[in-house]
C-alpha positions in Angstrom: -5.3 15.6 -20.9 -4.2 18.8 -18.5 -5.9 20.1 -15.7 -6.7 23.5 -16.2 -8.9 23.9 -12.5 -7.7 26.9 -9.5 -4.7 24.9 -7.3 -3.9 27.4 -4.6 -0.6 27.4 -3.1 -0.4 27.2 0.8 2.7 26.4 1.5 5.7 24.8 0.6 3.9 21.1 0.7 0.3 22.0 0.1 -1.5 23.0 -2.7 -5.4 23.4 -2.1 -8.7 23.1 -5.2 -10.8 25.6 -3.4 -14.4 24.5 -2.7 -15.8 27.0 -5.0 -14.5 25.3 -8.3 -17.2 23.1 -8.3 -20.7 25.1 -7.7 -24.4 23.9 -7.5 -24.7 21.8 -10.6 -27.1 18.3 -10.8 -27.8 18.6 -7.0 -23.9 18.6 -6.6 -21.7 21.1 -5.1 -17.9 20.5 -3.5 -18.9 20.2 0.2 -15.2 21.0 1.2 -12.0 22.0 -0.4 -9.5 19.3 -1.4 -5.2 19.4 -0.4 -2.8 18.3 -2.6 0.5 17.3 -0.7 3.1 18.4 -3.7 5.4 20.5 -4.1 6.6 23.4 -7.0 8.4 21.2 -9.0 6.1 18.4 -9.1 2.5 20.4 -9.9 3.1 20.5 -13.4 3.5 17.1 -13.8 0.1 16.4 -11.2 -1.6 18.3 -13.6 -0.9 15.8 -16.7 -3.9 13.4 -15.9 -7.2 13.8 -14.8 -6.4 12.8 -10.7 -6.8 16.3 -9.7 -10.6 16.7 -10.9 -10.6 12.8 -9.2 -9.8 15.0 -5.9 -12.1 17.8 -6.3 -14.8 14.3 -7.0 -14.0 13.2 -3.9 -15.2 16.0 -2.2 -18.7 15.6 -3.3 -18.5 11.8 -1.1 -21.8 12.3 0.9 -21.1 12.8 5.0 -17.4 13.7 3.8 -15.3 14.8 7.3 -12.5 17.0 6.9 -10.9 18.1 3.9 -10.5 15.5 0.5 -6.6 14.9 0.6 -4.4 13.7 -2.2 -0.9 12.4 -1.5 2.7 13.6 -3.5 2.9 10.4 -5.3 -1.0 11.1 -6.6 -1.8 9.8 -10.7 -5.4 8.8 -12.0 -7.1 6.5 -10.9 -10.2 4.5 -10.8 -12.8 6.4 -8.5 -10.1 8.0 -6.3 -7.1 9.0 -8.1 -4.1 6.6 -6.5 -3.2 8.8 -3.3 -6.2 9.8 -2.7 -7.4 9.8 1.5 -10.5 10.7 2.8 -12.8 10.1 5.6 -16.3 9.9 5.7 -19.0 10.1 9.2 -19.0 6.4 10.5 -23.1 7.2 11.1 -24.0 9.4 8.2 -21.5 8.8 5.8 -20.6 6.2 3.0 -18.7 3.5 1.7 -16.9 3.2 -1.8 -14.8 0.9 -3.1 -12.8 3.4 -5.3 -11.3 4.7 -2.8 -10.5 1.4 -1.8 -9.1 0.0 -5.0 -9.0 -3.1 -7.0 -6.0 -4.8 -4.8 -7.5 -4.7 -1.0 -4.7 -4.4 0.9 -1.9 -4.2 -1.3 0.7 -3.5 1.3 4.6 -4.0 2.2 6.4 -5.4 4.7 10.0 -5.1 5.9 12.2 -7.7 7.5 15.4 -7.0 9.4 18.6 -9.3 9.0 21.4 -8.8 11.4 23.9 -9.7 8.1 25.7 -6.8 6.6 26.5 -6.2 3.0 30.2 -7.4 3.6 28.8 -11.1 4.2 27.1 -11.1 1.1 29.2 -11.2 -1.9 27.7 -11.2 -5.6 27.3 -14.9 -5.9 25.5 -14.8 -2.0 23.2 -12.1 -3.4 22.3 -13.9 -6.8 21.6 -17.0 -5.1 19.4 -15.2 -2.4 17.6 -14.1 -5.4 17.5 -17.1 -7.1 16.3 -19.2 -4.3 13.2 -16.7 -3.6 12.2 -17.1 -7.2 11.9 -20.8 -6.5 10.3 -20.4 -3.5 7.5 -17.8 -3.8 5.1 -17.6 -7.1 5.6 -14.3 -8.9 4.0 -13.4 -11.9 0.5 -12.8 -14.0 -1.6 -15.0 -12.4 0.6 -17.3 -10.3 -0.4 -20.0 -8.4 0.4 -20.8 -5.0 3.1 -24.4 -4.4 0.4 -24.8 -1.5 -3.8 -25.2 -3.1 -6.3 -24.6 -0.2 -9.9 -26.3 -0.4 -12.6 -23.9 0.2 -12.7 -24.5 3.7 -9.1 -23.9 4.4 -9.6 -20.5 2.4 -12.4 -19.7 4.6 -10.1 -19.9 7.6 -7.9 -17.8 5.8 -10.3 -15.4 5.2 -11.4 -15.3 8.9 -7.7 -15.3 10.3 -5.6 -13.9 8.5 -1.8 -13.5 9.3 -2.8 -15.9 12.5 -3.8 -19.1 10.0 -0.8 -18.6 8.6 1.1 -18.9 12.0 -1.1 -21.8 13.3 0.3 -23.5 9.6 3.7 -23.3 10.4 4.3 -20.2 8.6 6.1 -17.9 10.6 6.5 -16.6 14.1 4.1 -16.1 16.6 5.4 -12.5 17.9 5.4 -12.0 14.0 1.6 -11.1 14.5 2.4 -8.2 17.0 4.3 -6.0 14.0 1.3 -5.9 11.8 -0.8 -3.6 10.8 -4.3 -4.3 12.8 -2.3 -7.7 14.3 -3.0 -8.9 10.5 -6.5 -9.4 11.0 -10.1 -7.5 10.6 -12.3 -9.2 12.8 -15.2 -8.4 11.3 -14.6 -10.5 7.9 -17.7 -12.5 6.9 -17.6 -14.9 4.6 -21.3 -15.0 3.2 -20.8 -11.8 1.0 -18.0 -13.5 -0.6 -18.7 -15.3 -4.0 -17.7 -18.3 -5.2 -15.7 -17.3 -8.1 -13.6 -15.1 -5.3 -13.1 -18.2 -3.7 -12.2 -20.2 -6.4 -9.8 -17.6 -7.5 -8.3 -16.9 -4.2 -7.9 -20.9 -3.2 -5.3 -21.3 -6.0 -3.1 -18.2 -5.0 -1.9 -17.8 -1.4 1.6 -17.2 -0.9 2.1 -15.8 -4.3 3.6 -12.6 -5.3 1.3 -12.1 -8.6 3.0 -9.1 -11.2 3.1 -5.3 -12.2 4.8 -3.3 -9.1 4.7 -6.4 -6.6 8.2 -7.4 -5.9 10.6 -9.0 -3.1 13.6 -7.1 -2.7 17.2 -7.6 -0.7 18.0 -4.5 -0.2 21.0 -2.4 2.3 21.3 0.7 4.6 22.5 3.5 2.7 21.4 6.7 5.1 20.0 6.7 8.4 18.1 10.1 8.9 17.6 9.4 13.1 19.5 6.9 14.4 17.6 6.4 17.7 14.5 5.5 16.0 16.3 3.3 13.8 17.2 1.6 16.6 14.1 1.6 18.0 13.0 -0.2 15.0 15.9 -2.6 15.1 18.0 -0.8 11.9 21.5 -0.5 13.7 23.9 0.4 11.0 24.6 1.6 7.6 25.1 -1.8 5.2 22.4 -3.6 7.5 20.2 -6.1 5.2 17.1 -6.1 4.6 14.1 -7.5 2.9 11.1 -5.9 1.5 8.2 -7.3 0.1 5.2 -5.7 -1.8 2.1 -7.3 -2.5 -1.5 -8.0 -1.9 -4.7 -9.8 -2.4 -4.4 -11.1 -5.6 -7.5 -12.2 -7.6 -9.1 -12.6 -5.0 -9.2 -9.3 -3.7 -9.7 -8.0 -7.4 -13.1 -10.2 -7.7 -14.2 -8.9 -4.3 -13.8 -5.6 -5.6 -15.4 -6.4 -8.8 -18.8 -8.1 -7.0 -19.5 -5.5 -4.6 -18.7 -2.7 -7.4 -21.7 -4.4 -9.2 -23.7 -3.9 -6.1 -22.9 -0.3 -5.0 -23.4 0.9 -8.3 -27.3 -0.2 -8.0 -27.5 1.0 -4.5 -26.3 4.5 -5.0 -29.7 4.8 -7.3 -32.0 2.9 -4.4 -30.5 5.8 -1.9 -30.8 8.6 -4.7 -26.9 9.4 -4.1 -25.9 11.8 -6.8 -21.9 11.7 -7.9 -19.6 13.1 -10.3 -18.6 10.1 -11.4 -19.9 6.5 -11.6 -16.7 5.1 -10.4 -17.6 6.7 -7.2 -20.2 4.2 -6.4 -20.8 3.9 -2.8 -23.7 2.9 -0.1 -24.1 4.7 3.3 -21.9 3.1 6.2 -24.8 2.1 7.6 -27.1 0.1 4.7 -27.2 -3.5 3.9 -25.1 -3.0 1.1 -22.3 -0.5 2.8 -21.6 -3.3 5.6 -21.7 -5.8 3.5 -18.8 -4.8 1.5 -17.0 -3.6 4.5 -17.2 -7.2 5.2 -16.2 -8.0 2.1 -13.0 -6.2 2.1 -12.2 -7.3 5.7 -11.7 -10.7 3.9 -9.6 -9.9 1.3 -8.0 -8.0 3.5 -7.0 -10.8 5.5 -6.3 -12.5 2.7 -3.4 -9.9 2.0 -1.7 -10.3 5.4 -1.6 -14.4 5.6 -0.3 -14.1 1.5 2.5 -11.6 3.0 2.8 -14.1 5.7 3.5 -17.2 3.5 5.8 -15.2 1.8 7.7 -14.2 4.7 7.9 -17.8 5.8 9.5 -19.1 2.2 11.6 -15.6 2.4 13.4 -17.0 5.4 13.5 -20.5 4.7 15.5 -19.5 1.2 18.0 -17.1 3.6 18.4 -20.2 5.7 19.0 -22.2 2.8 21.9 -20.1 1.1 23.4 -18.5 4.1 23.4 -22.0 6.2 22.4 -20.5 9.5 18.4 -20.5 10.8 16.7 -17.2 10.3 16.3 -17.0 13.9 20.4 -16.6 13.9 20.2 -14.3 10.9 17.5 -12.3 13.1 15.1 -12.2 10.2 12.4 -10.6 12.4 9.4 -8.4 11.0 10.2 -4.7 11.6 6.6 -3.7 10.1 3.6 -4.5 7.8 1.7 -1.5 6.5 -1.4 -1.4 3.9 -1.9 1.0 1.4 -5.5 0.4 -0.1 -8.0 0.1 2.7 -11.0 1.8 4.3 -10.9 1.4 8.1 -12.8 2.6 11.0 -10.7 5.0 13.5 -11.1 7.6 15.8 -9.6 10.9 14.5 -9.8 15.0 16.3 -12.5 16.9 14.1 -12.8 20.6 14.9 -11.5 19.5 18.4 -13.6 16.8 19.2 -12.7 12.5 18.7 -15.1 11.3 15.9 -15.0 8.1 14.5 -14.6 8.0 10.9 -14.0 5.3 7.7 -10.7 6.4 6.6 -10.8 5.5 2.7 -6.5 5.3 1.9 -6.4 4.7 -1.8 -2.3 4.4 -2.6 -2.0 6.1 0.9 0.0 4.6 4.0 -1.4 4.9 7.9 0.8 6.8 10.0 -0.3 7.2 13.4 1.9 8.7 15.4 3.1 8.1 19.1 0.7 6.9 21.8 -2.2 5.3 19.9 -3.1 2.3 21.2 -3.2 0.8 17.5 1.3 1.2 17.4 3.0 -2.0 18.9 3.7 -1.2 22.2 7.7 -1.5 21.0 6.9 1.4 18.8 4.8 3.5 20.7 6.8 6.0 21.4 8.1 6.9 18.1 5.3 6.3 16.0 4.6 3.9 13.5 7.3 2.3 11.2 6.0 4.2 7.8 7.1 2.0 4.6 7.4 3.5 1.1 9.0 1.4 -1.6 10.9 3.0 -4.4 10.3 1.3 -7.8 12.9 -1.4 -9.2 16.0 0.4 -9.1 15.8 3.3 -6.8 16.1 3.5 -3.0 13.0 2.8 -0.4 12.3 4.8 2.8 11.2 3.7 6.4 9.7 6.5 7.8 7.7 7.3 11.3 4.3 7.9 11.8 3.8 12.2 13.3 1.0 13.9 15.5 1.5 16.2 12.8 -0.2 13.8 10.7 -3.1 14.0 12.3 -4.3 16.7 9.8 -4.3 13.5 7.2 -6.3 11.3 8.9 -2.8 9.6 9.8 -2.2 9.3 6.6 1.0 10.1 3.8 2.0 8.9 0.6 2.7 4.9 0.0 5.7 4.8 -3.1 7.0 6.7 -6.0 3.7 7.4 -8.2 3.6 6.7 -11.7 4.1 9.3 -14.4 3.7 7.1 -17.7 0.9 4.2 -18.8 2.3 0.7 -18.3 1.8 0.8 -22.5 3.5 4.0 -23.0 6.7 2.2 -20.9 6.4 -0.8 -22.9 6.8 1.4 -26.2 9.7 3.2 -24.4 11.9 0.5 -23.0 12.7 -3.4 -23.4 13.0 -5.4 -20.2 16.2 -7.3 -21.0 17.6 -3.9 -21.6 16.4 -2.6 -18.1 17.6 -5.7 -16.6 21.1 -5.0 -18.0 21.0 -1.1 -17.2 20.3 -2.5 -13.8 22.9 -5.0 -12.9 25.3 -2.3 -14.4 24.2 -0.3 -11.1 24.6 -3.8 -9.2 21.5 -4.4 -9.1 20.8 -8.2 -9.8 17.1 -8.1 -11.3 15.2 -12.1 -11.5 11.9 -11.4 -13.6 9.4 -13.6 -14.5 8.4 -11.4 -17.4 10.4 -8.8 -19.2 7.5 -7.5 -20.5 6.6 -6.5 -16.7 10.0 -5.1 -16.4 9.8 -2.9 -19.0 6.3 -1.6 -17.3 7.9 -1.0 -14.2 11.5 0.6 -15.8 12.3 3.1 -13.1 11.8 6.1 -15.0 8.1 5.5 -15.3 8.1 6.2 -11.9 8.0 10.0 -10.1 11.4 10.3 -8.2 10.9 8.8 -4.6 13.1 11.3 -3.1 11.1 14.0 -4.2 7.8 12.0 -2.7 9.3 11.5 0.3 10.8 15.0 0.9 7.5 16.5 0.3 5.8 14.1 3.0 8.8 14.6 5.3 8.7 18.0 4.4 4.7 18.7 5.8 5.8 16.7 8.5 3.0 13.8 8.5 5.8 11.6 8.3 9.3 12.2 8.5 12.3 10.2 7.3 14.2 7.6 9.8 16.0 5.1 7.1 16.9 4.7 3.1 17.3 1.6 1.6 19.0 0.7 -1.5 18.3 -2.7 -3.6 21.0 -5.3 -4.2 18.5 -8.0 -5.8 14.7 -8.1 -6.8 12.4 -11.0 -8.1 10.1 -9.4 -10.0 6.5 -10.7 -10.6 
C-alpha cells in the first residue's frame, strides 16, 4: 500500500494534506487540513501504509479544533494512525477511542540513580537484570506475584499511583512527578465490566509483552546541562532506569466494551465517518462520558501498575547493590502517557478554550508555567520521555511554548516501519539477543519470539524522530540514554 494523496511541504519539520483533498462526498468533507511532523528523508517511508489517509480521517472528527496533527514516529493504526493528536470542542465535540488506543495509558517512566557506570561492572549489570526479571511479570499475559479481589481493584481503579503508595509501594513525593499526580479523578467504576475486572485483578504490577520493557540504561550526551540538572541528570555515565508499560488487559477490554458502544451511538447521533474505526459519541452524551470514565480507570490502572513496578525495581537495586534505594537516590524523574484523551485548556485563534486532547502514540509536552508541571519543573518545562527500541538510545526531552501549536504535544518513541510478522520472518530472537550483547547490551527475554518482533531495525531511527521534534521545536532535546540491560516482556 502507498499513499499517493497532495503532502505539502512547509518547512523543514512539516509537511501539511491540504483540506481540499478530501471534498463533499457522503455528507463528508475535511473540515481542516492535517500536519505531518517529518522530515525529507522520512516522507517516503510515511507514505508506505495507509496512516496518512488515517490523518486526513481525522480531520472529518466532528467539532474538530485546530489542525489534525500526526507525529515523526507516525505508522497505521487503528482509527488514528499511532502519532496521531487532535483536539476536539469540550461542548460540541466528540469522543473516540481510536484516538485513544487499545492500551490506555501506555506510558514510561524514568528513575534516576546517583550510581555511575564505573560501579556497575558486567556481572552488577546481569544481576540487576536478572533480579528485575524475578521481580516484575513480563510477558504475553503475565500475571501479577500480588492477585487483588474485586474490591481492592476497585480502589485501584479510583486511586491510582496513590493505592499503590498507601500499599507500601513506593514514595509519597513519588506522586508529585506524575503525569496528572497519577490519578483522573473522575474514574467511575459502574461503566467498567466485569470481564475488565476480572482481567485486570490478575495483572497489576506486571510488565505484559511486545514493546513494553524495563531498561538500565547510562548517560551518553547531555544536550543542556542546566536542565539536566534541573531534572536531577548530573553527569555523563549517570544510571538510569526506564520503564514502558501500561494497562494491560485491562485497559485492552475497556477499550474493547466501550468500542462496542460508540460504534451504535455514532448511528443514534447520525455521525457520518470515513471510517468505522473512528467510532465516537459527542463529549457531552451518555455514551461520550461514560467512556471518558471508562478510560480514567484504566488509566489509573496504568500509573499504580508503573507504580508497583517501580517499587520491585528498587527493591531488586537494593537487593544486588546492598545499599537502600533511598542511598542509591532512586527517585522518579518523570511519568508521561502516550495514549490518552484529556481535558485541557489550550490558545485557539487567540483565545483559552478547553479542549479533549486525543494523543494516540503522542507524548504531553507542556511547557514552562502551567500549573499542570511539578512546581520543581516549572520553569523548564516538562521532563518529555521517548524510548528508543531494544538496542538503541532513549531521549529525555523538555516540554516548549513552542509546542503549543500541538496541543502540547510531540512524538512518544521510534515508530515502527515493519509488521511484527514481517520481523518475525526477518530475524530470530536468540540471534538478536546475541547481536545485542556483542554491543554490551545484556538482553533477559521472556520470549524470543517477542524479541525478534521488536529487533531494532523494525523500528524508524530514534535519532531521526527526535531531531525532527527537536527540530520544530515542540520539544527539544536535554539528555540521551544508552541501554546496558533490558527485561523484555
Amino acid at each position: 500500500m502507498h499513499w499517493n494523496g497532495p503532502l505539502r511541504k512547509i518547512d523543514d519539520f512539516r509537511y501539511e494534506i491540504p483540506s481540499s483533498y478530501k471534498g463533499e462526498e457522503n455528507n463528508l468533507r475535511m473540515q481542516t487540513s492535517a500536519v505531518i511532523y517529518a522530515d525529507e528523508k522520512m516522507v517516503s517511508s510515511i507514505k508506505n501504509d495507509n496512516a496518512l489517509e488515517q490523518t486526513a480521517n481525522m480531520t472529518m472528527l466532528p467539532g474538530i479544533v485546530g489542525k489534525a496533527m500526526a507525529m515523526p514516529d507516525i505508522h497505521w493504526g487503528y482509527g488514528f494512525p499511532i502519532g496521531g493528536v487532535a483536539a476536539t470542542d469540550a461542548e460540541n465535540g466528540v469522543i473516540s477511542p481510536g484516538g485513544v488506543g487499545f492500551d490506555i495509558n501506555c506510558g514510561v517512566r524514568l528513575v534516576r540513580t546517583n550510581l555511575h557506570i564505573d560501579d556497575l561492572d558486567e556481572g552488577k549489570i546481569h544481576g540487576l537484570v536478572d533480579e528485575m526479571f524475578k521481580n516484575v511479570p513480563s510477558g504475553l499475559g503475565s500475571k501479577a506475584k500480588v492477585r487483588l479481589s474485586i474490591k481492592e481493584l476497585e480502589d485501584v481503579l479510583k486511586l491510582g499511583a496513590r493505592w499503590g503508595i498507601e500499599n507500601n509501594y513506593g514514595w509519597e513525593e513519588d506522586l508529585e512527578f506524575l503525569e496528572e499526580n497519577g490519578r483522573l479523578e473522575y474514574a467511575d467504576l459502574s461503566v467498567i465490566s466485569q470481564r475488565a475486572k476480572q482481567r485486570g485483578a490478575s495483572q497489576l504490577g506486571s510488565l505484559g509483552a511486545g514493546n513494553h520493557f524495563l531498561e538500565i540504561q547510562k548517560v551518553e550526551e547531555i544536550f543542556d546541562s542546566n536542565i539536566a540538572k534541573t531534572y536531577g541528570i548530573k553527569n555523563k555515565g549517570q544510571i538510569v532506569v526506564m520503564i514502558h508499560t501500561g494497562s494491560r488487559g485491562f485497559g485492552h477490554q475497556v477499550c474493547t466494551d466501550h468500542l462496542r458502544v460508540l460504534e451504535q451511538a455514532v448511528k443514534k447521533y447520525n455521525i457520518w465517518l470515513p471510517d468505522k474505526q473512528l467510532a465516537c459519541a459527542p463529549v457531552n452524551s451518555r455514551e461520550g462520558k461514560n467512556y471518558i470514565k471508562a478510560m480514567a480507570c484504566a488509566a489509573n490502572f496504568a500509573w499504580c501498575n508503573r507504580q508497583m513496578i517501580v517499587h520491585w525495581v528498587r527493591e531488586s537495586f537494593e537487593r544486588i547493590m546492598n545499599t537502600s534505594a533511598e542511598d542509591l537516590g532512586m527517585h522518579i524523574v518523570y511519568d508521561v502517557c502516550h495514549n490518552i484523551a484529556k481535558l485541557e485548556e489550550h490558545e485557539v485563534n487567540g483565545k483559552k478554550k478547553k479542549v479533549y486532547v486525543h494523543r494516540k502514540g503522542a507524548t504531553r509536552s507542556f511547557g514552562p508555567g502551567r500549573k499542570e508541571v511539578p512546581l520543581k519543573y516549572r520553569d523548564v518545562g516538562q521532563p518529555v520521555l521517548i524510548p528508543g527500541d531494544m538496542g538503541t538510545e532513549s531521549y529525555l526531552l523538555h516540554g516548549t511554548d513552542k509546542a503549543e501549536e500541538t496541543f502540547g504535544s510531540t512524538c512518544h518513541g521510534a515508530g515502527r516501519v515493519l509488521s511484527r510478522t514481517r520481523a518475525r520472518k526477518n530475524w530470530r530472537g536468540e540471534d538478536i539477543v546475541r547481536q545485542l550483547k556483542n554491543k554490551g547490551i545484556y538482553v533477559h527475554p521472556a520470549s524470543f519470539k517477542v524479541v525478534a518482533e521488536e529487533a531494532p531495525n523494525s523500528y524508524k531511527d530514534v535519532r531521526n524522530v527526535v531531531d525532527v521534534v527537536h527540530g520544530a521545536g515542540i520539544s527539544r532535546k536535554v539528555v540521551k540514554f544508552v541501554p546496558l540491560g533490558v527485561v523484555k516482556g
